[in-house]
C-alpha positions as CSV (number, residue, x, y, z in Angstrom):
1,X,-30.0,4.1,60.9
2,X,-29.0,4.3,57.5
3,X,-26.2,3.3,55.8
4,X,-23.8,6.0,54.3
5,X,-22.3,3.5,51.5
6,X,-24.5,1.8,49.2
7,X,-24.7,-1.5,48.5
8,X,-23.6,-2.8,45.0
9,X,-26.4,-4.5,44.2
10,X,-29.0,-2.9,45.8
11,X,-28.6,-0.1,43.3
12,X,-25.9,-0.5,41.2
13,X,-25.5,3.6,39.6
14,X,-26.0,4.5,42.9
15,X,-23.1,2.7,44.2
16,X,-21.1,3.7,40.7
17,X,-22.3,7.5,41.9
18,X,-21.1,7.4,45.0
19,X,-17.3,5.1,44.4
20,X,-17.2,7.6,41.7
21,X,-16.9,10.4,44.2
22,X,-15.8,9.2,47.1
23,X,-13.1,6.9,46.4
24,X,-11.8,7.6,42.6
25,X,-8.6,5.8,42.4
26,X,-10.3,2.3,42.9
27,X,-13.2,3.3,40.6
28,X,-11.4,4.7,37.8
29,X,-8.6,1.5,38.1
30,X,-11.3,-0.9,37.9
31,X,-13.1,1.3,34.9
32,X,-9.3,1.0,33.2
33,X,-9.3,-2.8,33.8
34,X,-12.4,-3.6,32.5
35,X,-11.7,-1.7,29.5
36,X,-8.2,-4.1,28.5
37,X,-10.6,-7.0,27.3
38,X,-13.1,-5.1,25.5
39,X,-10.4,-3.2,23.7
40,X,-8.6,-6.4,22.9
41,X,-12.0,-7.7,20.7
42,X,-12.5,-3.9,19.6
43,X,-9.6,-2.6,18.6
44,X,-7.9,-4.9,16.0
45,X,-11.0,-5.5,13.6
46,X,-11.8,-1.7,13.9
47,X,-7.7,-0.9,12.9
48,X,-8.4,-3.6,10.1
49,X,-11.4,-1.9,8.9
50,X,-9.9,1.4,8.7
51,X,-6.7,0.0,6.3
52,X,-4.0,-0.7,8.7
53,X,-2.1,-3.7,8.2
54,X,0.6,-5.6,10.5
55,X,3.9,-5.2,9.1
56,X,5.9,-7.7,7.9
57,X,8.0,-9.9,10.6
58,X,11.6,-9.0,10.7
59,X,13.7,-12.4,9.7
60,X,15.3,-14.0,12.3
61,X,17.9,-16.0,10.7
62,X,20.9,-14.5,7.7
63,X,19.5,-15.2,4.2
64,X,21.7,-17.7,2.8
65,X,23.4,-16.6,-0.7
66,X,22.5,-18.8,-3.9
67,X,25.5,-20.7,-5.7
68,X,28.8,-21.3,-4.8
69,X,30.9,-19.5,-2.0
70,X,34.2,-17.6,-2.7
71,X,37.1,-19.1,-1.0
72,X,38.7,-16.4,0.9
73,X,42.3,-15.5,1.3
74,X,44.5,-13.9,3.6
75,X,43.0,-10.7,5.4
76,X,41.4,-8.8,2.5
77,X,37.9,-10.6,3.3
């Protein structure tokens, strides 16, 4: 008797065939997964490459004016 499923590695395209078509969801989420860390050394020299650059971080503290501070006065700060 044969086996309906194949086995991974006994032919690996013809398992990919067959998970492919017969159960898609875990196929295609393990295509999408395995695609994150090939993306992550792909993407950022090819954006570099092309022009983009990173924009500038946002500051994170108030710039401190130069020279001395006004004294303030009643409400009319």
């Amino acid at each position: 008797m044969v086996n309906p499923t194949p086995r991974f590695w006994a032919g690996p395209l013809r398992y990919l065939h067959w998970s492919a078509r017969e159960k898609p969801a875990f196929f295609y989420s393990v295509v999408l997964g395995a695609s994150g860390p090939l993306m992550l050394l792909t993407v950022p020299p090819t954006m570099k490459r092309l022009g983009y650059e990173r924009a500038k971080p946002i500051p994170m503290t108030y710039p401190i004016p130069q020279g001395p501070r006004k004294t303030l006065t009643g409400y009319d700060d």
